[in-house]
N, C-alpha and C positions, 0 to 999 in steps of 0.2 A: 572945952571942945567936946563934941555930940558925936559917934561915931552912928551910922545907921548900917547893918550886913542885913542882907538878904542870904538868908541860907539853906541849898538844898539839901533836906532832911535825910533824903538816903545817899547822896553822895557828900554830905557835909560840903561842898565847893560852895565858897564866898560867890555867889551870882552880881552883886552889885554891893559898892561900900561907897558909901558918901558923906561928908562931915558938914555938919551944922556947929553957925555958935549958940543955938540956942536949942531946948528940946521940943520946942512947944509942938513944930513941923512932925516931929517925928511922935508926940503923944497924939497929934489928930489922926496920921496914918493908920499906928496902932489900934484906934476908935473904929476906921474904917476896916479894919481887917478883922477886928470881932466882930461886927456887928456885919460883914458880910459871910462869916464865919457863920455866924446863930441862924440864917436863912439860909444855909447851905448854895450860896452864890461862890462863885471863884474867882479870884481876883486876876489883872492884868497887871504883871510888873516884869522891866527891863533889865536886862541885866548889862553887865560893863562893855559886853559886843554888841552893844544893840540890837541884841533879840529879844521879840515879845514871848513871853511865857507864861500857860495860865497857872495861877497859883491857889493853892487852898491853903491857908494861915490854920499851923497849927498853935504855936505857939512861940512867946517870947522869953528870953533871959536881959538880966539887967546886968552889964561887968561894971563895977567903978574900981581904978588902977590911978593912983597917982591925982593927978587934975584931970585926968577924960573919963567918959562913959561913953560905952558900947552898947549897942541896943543890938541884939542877934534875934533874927528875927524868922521862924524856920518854916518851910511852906513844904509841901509835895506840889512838884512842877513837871509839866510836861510843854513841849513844845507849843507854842498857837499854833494854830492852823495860818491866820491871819497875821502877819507881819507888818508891824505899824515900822513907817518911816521915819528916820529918828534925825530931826537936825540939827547941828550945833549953837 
């Protein structure tokens, strides 16, 4: 099991946690979040209330515990302006 956190970096709060069985999802993510990192672009991600937030990826931790890994994955976010509609 794949753990993925979205985490905001000055208030540490878990914004989004989702589990994969695989990692592969969450090694493309990460691809995308450096390389919009190296252009200084911001990225758009949701968190578990379904608010958009724009986010700057600073960086990643890897935890393995047992049979799962954690991917914590830590951004400076601020609100969107823009609120995407999120449906189930």
């Amino acid at each position: 099991m794949y753990k993925l956190q979205f985490i905001n970096t000055y208030s540490q709060e878990v914004l989004r946690e989702t589990t994969y069985a695989s990692n592969v999802e969450i090694n493309h993510m990460l691809m995308g979040f450096e390389k919009a990192s190296e252009i200084d672009e911001p990225t758009l991600i949701f968190c578990n209330n379904r608010k958009t937030w724009k986010a700057e990826y600073l960086f990643h931790k890897v935890i393995t515990e047992g049979n799962g890994t954690t991917y914590k994955v830590f951004f400076i976010v601020s609100l969107s302006e823009v609120q995407a509609k999120i449906r189930d």
